[in-house]
N, CA, C and O atoms as CSV, one atom per row, in Angstrom:
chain,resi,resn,atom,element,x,y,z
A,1,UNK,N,N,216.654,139.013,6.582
A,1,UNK,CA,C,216.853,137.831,7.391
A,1,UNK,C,C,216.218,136.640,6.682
A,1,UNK,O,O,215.303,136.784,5.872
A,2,UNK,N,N,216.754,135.414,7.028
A,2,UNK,CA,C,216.396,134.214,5.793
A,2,UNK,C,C,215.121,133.940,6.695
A,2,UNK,O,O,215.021,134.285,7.873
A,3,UNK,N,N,214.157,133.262,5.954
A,3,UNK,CA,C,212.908,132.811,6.674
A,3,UNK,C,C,213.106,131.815,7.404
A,3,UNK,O,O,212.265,131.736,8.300
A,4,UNK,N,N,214.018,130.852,7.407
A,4,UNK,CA,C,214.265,130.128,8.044
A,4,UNK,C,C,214.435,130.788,9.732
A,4,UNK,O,O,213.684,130.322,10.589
A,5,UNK,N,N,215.053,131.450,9.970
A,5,UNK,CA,C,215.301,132.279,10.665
A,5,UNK,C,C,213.901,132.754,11.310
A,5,UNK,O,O,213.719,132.558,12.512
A,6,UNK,N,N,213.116,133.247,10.687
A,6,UNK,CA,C,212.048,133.776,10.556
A,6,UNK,C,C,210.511,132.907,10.940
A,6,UNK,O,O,209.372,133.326,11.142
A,7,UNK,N,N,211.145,131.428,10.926
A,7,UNK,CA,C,210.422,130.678,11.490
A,7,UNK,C,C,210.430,130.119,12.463
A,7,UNK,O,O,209.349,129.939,13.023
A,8,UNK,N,N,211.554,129.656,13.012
A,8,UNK,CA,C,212.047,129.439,14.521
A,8,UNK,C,C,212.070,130.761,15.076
A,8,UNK,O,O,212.419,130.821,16.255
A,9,UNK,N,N,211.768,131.871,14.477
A,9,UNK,CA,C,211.931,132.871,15.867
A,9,UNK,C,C,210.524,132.860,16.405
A,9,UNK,O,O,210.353,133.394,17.500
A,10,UNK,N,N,209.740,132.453,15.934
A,10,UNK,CA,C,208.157,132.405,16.218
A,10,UNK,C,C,207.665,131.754,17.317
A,10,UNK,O,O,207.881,130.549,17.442
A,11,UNK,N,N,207.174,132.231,17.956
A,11,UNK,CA,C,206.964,131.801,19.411
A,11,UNK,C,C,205.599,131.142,19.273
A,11,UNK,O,O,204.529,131.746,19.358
A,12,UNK,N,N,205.766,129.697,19.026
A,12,UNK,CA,C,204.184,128.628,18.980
A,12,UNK,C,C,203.509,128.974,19.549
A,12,UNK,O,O,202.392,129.180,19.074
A,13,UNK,N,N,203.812,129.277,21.063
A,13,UNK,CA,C,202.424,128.859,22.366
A,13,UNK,C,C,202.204,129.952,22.528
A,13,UNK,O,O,201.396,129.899,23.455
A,14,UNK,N,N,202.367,131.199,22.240
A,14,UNK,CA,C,202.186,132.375,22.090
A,14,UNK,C,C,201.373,133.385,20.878
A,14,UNK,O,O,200.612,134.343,21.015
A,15,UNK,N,N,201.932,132.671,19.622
A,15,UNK,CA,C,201.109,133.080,18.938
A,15,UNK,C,C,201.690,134.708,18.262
A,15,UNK,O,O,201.047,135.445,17.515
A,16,UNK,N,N,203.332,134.975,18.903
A,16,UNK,CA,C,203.934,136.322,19.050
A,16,UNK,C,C,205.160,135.766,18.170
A,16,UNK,O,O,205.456,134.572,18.199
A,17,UNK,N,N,205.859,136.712,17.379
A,17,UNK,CA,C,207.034,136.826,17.216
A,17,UNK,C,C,207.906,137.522,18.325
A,17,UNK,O,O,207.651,138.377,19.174
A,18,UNK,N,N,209.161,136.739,17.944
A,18,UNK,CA,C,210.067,137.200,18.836
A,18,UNK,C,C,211.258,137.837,18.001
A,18,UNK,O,O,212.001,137.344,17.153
A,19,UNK,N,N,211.161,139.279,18.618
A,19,UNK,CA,C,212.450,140.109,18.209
A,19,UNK,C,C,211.907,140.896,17.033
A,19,UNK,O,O,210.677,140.946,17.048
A,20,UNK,N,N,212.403,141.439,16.154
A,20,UNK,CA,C,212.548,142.102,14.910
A,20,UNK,C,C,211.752,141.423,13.538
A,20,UNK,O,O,211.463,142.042,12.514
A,21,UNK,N,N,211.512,140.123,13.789
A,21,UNK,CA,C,211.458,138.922,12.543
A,21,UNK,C,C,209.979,139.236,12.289
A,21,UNK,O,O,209.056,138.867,13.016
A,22,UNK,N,N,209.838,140.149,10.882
A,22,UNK,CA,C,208.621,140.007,10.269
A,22,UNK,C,C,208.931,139.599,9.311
A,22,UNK,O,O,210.148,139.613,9.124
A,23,UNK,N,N,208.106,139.057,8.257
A,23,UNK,CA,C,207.774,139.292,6.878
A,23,UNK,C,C,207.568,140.800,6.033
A,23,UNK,O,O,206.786,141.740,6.171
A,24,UNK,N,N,208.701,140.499,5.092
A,24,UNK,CA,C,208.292,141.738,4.090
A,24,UNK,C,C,207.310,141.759,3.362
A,24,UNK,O,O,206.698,140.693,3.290
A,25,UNK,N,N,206.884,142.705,2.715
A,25,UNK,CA,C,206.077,142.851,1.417
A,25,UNK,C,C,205.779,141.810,0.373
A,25,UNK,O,O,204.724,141.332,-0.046
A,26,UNK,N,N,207.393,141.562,0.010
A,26,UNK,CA,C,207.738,140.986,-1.090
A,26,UNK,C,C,207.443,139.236,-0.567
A,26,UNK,O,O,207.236,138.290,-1.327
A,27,UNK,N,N,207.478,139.218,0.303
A,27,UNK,CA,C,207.511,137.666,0.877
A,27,UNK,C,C,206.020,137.070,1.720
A,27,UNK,O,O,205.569,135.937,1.884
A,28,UNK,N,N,205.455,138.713,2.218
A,28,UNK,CA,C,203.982,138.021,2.277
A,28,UNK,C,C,203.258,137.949,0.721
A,28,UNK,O,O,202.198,137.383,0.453
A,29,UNK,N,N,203.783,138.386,0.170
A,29,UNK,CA,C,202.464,138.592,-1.549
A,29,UNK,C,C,203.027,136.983,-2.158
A,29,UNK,O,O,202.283,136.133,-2.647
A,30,UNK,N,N,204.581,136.850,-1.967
A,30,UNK,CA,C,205.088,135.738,-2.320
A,30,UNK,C,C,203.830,134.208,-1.804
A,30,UNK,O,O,203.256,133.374,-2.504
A,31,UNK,N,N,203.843,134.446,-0.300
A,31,UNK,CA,C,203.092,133.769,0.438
A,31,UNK,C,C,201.961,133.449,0.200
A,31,UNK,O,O,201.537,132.322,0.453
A,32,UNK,N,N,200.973,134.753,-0.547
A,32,UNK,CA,C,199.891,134.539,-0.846
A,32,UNK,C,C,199.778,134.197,-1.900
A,32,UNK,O,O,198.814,133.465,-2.121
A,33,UNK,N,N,200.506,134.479,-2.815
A,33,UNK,CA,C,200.356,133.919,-4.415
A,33,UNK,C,C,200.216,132.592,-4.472
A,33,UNK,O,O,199.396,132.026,-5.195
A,34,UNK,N,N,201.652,131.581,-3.101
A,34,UNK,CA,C,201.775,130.434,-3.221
A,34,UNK,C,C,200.495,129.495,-2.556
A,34,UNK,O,O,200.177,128.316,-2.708
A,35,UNK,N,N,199.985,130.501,-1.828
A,35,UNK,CA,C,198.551,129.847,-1.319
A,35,UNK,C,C,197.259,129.818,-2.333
A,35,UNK,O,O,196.519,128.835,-2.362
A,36,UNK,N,N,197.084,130.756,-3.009
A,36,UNK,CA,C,196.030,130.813,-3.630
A,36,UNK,C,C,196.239,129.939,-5.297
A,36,UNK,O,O,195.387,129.439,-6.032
A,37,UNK,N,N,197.823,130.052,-5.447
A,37,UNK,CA,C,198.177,129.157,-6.710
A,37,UNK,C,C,197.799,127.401,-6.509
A,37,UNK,O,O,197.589,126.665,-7.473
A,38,UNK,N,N,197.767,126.922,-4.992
A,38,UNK,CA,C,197.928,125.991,-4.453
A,38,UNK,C,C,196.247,125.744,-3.910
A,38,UNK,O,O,195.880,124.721,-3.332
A,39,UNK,N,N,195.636,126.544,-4.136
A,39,UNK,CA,C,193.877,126.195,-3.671
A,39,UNK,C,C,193.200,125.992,-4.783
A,39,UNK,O,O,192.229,125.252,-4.938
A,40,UNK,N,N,193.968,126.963,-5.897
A,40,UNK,CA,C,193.015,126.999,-7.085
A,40,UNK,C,C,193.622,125.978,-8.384
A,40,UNK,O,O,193.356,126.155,-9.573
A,41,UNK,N,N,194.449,124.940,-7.858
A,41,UNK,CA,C,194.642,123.818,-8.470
A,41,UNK,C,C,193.999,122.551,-7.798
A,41,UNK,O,O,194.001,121.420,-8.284
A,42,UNK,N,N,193.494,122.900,-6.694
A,42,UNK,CA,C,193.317,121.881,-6.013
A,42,UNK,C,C,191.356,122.253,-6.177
A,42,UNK,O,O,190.525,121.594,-5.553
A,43,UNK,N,N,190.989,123.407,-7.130
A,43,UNK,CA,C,189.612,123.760,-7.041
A,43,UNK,C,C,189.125,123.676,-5.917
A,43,UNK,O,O,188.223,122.868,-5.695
A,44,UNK,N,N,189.703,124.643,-4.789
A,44,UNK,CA,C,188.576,124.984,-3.660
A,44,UNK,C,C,188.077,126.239,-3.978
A,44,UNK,O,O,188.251,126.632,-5.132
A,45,UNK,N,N,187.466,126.977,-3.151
A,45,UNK,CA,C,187.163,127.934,-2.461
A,45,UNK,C,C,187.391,128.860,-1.643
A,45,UNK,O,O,186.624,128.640,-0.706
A,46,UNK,N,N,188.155,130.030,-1.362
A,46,UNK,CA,C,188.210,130.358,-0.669
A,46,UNK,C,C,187.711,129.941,0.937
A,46,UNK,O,O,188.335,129.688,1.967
A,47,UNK,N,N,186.663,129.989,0.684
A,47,UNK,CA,C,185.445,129.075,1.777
A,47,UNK,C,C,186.018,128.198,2.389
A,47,UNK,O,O,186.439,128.092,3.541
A,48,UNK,N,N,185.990,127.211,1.026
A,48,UNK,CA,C,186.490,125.639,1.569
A,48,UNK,C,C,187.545,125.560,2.187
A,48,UNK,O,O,187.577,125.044,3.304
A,49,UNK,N,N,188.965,126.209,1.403
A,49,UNK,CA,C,190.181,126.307,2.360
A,49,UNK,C,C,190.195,126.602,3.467
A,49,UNK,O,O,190.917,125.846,4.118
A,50,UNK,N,N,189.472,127.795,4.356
A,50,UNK,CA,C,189.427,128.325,5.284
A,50,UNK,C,C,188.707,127.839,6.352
A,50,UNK,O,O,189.009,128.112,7.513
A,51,UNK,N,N,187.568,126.983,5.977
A,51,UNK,CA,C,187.165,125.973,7.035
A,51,UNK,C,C,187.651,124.916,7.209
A,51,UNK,O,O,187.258,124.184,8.118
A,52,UNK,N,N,188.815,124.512,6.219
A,52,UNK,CA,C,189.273,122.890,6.369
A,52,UNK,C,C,190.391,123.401,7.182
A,52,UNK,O,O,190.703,122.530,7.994
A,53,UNK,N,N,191.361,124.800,7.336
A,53,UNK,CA,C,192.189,125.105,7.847
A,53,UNK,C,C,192.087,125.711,9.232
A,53,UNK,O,O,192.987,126.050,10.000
A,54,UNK,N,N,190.747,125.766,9.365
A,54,UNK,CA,C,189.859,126.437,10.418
A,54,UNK,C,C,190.421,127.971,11.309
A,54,UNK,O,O,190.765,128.333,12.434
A,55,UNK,N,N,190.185,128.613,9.634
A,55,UNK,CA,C,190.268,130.003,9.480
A,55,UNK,C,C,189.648,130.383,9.276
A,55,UNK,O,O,188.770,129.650,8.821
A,56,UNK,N,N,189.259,132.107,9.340
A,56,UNK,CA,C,188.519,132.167,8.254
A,56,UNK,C,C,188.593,132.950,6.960
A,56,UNK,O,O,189.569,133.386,6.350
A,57,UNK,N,N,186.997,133.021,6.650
A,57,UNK,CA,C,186.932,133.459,4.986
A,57,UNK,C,C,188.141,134.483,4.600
A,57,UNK,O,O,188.973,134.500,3.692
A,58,UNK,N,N,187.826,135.409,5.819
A,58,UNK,CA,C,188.257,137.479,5.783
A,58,UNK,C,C,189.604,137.153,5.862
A,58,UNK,O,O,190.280,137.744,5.021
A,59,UNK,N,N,190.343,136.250,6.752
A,59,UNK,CA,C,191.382,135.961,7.334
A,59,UNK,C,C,192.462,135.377,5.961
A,59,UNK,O,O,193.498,135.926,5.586
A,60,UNK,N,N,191.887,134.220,5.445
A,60,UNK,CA,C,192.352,133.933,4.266
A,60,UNK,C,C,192.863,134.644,2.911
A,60,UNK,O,O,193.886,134.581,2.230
A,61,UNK,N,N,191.794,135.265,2.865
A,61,UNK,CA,C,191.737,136.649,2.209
A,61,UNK,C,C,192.404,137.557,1.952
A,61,UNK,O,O,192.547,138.227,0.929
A,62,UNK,N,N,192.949,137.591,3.179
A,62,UNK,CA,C,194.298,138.819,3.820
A,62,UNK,C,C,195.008,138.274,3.385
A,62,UNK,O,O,195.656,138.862,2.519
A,63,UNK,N,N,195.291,137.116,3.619
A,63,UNK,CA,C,196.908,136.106,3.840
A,63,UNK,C,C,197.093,136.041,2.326
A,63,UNK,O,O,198.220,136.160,1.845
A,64,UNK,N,N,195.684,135.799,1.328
A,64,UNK,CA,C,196.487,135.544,-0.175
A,64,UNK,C,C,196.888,136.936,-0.869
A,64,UNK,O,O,197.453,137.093,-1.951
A,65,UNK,N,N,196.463,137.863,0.007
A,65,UNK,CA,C,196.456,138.979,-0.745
A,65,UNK,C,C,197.617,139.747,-0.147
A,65,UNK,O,O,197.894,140.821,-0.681
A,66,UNK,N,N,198.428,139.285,1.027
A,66,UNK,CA,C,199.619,139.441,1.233
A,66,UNK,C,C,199.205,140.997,2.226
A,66,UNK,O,O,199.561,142.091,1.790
A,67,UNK,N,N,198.496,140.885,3.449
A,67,UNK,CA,C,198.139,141.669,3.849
A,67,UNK,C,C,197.802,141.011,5.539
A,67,UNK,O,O,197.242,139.927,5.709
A,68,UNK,N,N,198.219,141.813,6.553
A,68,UNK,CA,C,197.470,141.695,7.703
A,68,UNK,C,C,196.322,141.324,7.518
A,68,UNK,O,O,195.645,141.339,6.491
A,69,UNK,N,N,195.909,140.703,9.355
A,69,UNK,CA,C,194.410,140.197,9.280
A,69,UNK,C,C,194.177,141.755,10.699
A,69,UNK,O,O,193.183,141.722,11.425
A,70,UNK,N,N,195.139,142.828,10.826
A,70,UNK,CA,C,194.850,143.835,11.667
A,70,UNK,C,C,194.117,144.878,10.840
A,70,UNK,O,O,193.788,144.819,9.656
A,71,UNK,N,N,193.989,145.559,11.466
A,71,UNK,CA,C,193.483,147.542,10.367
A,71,UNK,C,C,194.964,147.951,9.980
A,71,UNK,O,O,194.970,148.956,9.268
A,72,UNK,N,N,196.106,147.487,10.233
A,72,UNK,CA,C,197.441,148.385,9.978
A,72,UNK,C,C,197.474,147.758,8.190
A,72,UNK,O,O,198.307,146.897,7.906
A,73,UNK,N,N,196.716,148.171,7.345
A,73,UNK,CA,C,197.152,148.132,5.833
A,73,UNK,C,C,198.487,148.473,5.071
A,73,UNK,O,O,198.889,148.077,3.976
A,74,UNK,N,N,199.008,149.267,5.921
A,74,UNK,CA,C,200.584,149.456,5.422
A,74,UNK,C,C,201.362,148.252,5.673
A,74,UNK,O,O,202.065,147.975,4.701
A,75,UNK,N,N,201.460,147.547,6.522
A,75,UNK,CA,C,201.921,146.333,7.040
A,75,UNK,C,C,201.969,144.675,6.540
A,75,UNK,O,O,200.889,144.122,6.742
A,76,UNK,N,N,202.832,143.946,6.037
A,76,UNK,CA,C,202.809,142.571,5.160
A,76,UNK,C,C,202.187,141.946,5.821
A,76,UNK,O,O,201.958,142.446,6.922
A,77,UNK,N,N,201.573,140.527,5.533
A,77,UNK,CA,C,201.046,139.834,6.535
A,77,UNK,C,C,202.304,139.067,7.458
A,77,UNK,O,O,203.529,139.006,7.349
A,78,UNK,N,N,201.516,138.646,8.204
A,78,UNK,CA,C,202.755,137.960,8.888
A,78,UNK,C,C,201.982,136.688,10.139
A,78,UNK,O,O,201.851,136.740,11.362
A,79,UNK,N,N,201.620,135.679,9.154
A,79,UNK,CA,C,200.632,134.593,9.934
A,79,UNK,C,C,201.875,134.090,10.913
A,79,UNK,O,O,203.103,134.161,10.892
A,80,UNK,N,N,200.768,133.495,11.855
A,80,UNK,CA,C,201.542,132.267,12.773
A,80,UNK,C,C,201.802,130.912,11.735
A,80,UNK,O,O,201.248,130.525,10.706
A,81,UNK,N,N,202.957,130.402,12.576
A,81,UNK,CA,C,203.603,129.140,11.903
A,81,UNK,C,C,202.223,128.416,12.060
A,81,UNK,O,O,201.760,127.917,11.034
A,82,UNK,N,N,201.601,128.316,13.079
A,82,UNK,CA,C,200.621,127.330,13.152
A,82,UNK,C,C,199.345,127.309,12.136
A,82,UNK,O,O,198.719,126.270,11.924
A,83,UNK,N,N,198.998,128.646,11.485
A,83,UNK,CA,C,198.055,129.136,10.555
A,83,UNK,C,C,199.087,128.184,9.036
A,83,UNK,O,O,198.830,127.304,8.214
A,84,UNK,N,N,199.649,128.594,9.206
A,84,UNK,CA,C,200.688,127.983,7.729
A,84,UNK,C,C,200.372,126.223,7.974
A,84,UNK,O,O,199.460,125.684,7.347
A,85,UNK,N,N,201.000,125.657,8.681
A,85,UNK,CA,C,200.677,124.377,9.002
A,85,UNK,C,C,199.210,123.975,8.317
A,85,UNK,O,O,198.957,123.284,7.330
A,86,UNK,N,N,198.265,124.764,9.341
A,86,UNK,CA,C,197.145,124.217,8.603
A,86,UNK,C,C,196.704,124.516,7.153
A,86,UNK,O,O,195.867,123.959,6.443
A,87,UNK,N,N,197.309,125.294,6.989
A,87,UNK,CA,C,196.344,125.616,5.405
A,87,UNK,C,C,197.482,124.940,4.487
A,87,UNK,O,O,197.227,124.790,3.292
A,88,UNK,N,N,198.750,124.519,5.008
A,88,UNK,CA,C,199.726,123.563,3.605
A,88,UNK,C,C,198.631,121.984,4.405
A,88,UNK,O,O,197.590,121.572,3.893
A,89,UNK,N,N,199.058,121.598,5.263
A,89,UNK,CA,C,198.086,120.472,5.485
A,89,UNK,C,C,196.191,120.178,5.296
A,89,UNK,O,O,195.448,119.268,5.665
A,90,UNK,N,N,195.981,121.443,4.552
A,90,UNK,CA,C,194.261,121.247,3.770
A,90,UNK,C,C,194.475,120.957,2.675
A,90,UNK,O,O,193.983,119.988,2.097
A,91,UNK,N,N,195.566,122.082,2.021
A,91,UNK,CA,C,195.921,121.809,0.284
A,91,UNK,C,C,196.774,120.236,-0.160
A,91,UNK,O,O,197.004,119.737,-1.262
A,92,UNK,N,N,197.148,119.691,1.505
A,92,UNK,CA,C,197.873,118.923,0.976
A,92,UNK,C,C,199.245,118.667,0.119
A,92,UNK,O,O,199.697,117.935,-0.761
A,93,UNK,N,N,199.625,119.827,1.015
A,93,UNK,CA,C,201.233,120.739,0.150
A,93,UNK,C,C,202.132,120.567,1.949
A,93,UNK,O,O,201.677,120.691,3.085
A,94,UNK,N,N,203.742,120.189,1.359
A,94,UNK,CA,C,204.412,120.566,2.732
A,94,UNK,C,C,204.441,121.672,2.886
A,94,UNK,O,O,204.352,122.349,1.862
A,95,UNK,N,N,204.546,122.231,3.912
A,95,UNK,CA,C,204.125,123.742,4.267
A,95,UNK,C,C,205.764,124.688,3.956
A,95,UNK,O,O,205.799,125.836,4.400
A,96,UNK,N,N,206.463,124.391,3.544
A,96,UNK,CA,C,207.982,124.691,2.853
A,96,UNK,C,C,207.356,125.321,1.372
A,96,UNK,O,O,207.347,126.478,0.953
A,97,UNK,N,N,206.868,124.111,0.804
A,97,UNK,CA,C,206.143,125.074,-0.421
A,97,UNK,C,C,205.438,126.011,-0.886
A,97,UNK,O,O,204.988,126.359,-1.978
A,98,UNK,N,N,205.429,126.491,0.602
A,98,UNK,CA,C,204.307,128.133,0.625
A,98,UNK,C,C,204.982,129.035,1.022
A,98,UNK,O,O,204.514,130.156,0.823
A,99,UNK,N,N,206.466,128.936,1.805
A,99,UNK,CA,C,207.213,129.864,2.349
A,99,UNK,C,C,208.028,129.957,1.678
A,99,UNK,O,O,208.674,129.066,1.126
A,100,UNK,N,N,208.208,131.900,1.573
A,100,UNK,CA,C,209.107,132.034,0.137
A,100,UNK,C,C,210.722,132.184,0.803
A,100,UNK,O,O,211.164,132.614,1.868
A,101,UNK,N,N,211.331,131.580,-0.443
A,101,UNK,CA,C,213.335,131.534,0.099
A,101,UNK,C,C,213.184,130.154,0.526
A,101,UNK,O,O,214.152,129.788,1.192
A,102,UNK,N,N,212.167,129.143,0.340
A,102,UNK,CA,C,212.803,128.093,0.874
A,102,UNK,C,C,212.758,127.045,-0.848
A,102,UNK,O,O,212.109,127.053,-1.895
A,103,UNK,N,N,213.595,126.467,-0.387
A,103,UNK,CA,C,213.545,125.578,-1.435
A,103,UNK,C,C,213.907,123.810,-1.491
A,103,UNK,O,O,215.017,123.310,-1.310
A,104,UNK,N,N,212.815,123.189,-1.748
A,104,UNK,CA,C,212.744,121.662,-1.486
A,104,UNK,C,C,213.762,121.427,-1.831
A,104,UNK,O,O,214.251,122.053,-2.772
A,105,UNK,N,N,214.591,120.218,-1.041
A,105,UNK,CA,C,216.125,119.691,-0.706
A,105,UNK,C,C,215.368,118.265,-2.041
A,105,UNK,O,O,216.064,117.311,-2.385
């Protein structure tokens, strides 16, 4: 399913996906690569990102490493739209440039 897709199915005020729509493997590691490629040009910190995004350290962690922030380790990550928001708006990146399959118009 296109991420696009994958992002409107996301239920904001909830904090839940709706229906079937996760992230794969291939598209959370995508996710995290594009986050951590995008902190460590901008010379933060793990740290730093995660408090300017007001996440945290462990949480961040997961997300670059393309992994739940649950105990289910078999499982891709799969942040809220609203977690994405903030951490493209710390790096100062549109938040399109961190989600993989999309590509700036």
């Amino acid at each position: 399913m296109p991420a696009e897709t994958r992002l409107t199915d996301h239920d904001a005020q909830t904090g839940t996906n709706l229906g079937e729509n996760r992230w794969d493997v291939a598209e959370a590691r995508s996710l995290g690569n594009a986050i951590r490629r995008f902190r460590r040009a901008k010379g933060l910190s793990q740290e730093e990102l995660a408090q300017a995004s007001g996440i945290t350290r462990n949480h961040l962690s997961l997300l670059e490493a393309g992994r739940p922030s649950s105990r289910r380790n078999d499982a891709p990550a799969n942040p809220r739209v609203s977690t994405l928001v903030a951490i493209a708006a710390a790096l100062e990146v549109p938040v399109l440039e961190l989600v993989p399959g999309f590509a700036q118009p």
